[in-house]
N, C-alpha and C positions, 0 to 999 in steps of 0.2 A: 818617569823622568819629567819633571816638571819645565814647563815653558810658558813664558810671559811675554807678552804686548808690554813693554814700557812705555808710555808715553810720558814725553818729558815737557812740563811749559816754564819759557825763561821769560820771568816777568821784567826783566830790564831789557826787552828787545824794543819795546814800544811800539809806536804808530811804523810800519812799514815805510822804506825810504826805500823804494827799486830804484834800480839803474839798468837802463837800456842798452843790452848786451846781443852781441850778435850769437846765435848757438849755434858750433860747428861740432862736428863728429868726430870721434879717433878711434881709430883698430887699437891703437896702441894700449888704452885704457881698458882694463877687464870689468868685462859685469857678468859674474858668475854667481851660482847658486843661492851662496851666499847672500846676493845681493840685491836676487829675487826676493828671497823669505822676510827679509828685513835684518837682519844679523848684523851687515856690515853697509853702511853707506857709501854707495856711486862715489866716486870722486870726480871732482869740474875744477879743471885747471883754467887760472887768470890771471891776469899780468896784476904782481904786488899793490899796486899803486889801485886797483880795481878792490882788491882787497881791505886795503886801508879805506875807499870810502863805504865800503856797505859798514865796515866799522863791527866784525863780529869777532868777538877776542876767543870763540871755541871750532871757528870755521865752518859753522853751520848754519848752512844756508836754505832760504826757500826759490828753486830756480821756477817761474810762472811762466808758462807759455800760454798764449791765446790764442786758439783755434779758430774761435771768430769773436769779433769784437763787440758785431752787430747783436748777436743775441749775448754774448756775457758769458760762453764759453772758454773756458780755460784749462788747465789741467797744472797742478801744484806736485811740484814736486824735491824731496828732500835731499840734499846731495854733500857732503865734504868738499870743502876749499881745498886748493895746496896750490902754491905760488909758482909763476913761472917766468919769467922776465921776455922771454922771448915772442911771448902770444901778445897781441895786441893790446888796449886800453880798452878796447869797446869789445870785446869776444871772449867766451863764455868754452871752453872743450871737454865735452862729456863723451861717454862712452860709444861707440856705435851702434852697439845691440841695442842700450841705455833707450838712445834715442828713438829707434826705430821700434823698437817693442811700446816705447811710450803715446809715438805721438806718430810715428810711420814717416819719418823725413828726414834728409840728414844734415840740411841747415834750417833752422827756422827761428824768429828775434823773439827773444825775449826777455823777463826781467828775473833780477837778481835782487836779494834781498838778506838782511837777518832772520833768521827761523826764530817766529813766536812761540813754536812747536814744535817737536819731531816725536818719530816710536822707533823704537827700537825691539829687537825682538831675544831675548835669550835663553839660554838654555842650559839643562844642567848644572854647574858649581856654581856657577853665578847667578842662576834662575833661583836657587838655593838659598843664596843671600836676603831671598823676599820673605821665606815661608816662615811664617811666625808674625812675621812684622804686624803691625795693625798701623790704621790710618791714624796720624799722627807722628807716628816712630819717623826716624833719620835713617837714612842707610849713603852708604859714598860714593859721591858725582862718580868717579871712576869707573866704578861696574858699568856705565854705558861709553865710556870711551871721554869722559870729560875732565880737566884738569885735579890733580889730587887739592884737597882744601874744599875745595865745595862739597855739598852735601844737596841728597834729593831729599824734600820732602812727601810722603806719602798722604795723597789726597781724597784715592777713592780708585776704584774698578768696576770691575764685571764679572759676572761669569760668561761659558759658554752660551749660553742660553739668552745672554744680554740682561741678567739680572743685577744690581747693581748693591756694591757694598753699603752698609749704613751705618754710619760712625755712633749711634747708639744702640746697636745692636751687640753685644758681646760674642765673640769667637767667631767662629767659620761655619756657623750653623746657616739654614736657610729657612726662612720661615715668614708666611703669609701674616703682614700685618695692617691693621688700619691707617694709612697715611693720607697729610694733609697738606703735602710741599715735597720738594725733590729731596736727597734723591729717591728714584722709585715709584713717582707719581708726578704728576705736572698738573695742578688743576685748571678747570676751565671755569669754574664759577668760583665767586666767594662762598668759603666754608663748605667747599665740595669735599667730600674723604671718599678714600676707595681700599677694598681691602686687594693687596700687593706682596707678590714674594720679593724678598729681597735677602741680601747675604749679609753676615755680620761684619764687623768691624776686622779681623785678625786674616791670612791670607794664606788661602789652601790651594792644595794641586788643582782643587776647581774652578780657579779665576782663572782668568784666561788674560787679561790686559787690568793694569795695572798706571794708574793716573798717580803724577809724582808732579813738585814745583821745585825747580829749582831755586836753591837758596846758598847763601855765604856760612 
């Protein structure tokens, strides 16, 4: 049964614009298995108007907390919007567990933003929709929960093992090659090459996460 790491990046999110939001906790909000594994994203209820200015038309958001400021500690994390009129302008209400399995507290301030990024995890019939694909190919926004019309584009992966696809490499083979640039090698000198396993282009039961760009 195949399963994929999606990650998705929207390149019209731009430069981060938080907004300073107070984070309070609810029973009332589930954070289940589910939403452990990465399947289905946390929901963080906020007053409309909170909404309209982070300005995310798919409600996906990046909520940061900062543990400490002094050293640059923080903790990122990905959640779904949905409106509430009745929560404040400045407060942010996620899950309880949500919270306390994250960050161990059940109010703490934080920021609110457009997600540059999210993963998604899936599985089965829809994990399905990948296998074949190669980088390049189109496959639709929808398969991760995002409005019909868009389309992902596929960018690049992994395997388990952290080896990484290569868009001139044909099919789903894996095979040690001399490389002079990413992906699969990073050099440190000029004109440094190294010989590197890396997977092909086409996308098998043995990737494991899967790099997409969102596009129109």
């Amino acid at each position: 049964m195949p399963e994929f790491k999606v990650v998705v990046s929207d390149p019209e999110a731009g430069e981060p614009k938080p907004i300073l939001v107070k984070v309070v906790s609810s029973n009332d909000l589930a954070y289940e298995e589910q939403h452990k594994t990465g399947k289905v994203l946390p929901i963080c209820r906020v007053n409309p108007k909170t909404a309209e200015l982070i300005k995310s038309p798919y409600g996906i958001c990046t909520l940061r907390i900062w543990k400490n400021k002094a050293t640059k500690e923080k903790v990122n994390l990905t959640v779904k919007l949905v409106t509430d009129p009745s929560i404040p302008e400045d407060v942010a209400v996620v899950p309880a567990n949500f919270l306390s399995e994250k960050i161990g507290a059940e109010t703490v301030l934080g920021e609110l933003f457009r997600a540059n990024s999210f993963q998604i995890t899936l599985t089965d019939d829809k994990a399905r929709v990948f296998l074949g694909k190669k980088i390049g190919d189109f496959v639709e926004a929808s398969i991760v929960g995002l409005p019909a019309g868009k389309k992902l584009l596929i960018t690049g992966g992994s395997d388990n093992t952290g080896f990484p696809m290569l868009p001139t490499l044909q099919g789903g083979v894996k095979k040690a090659l001399l490389l002079e640039e990413p992906p699969g090698f990073h050099p440190q000198d000029k004109g440094e090459r190294r010989r590197k396993y890396v997977r092909g282009n086409t996308i098998t039961e043995e990737i494991v996460q899967i790099n997409t760009k969102l596009v129109s």
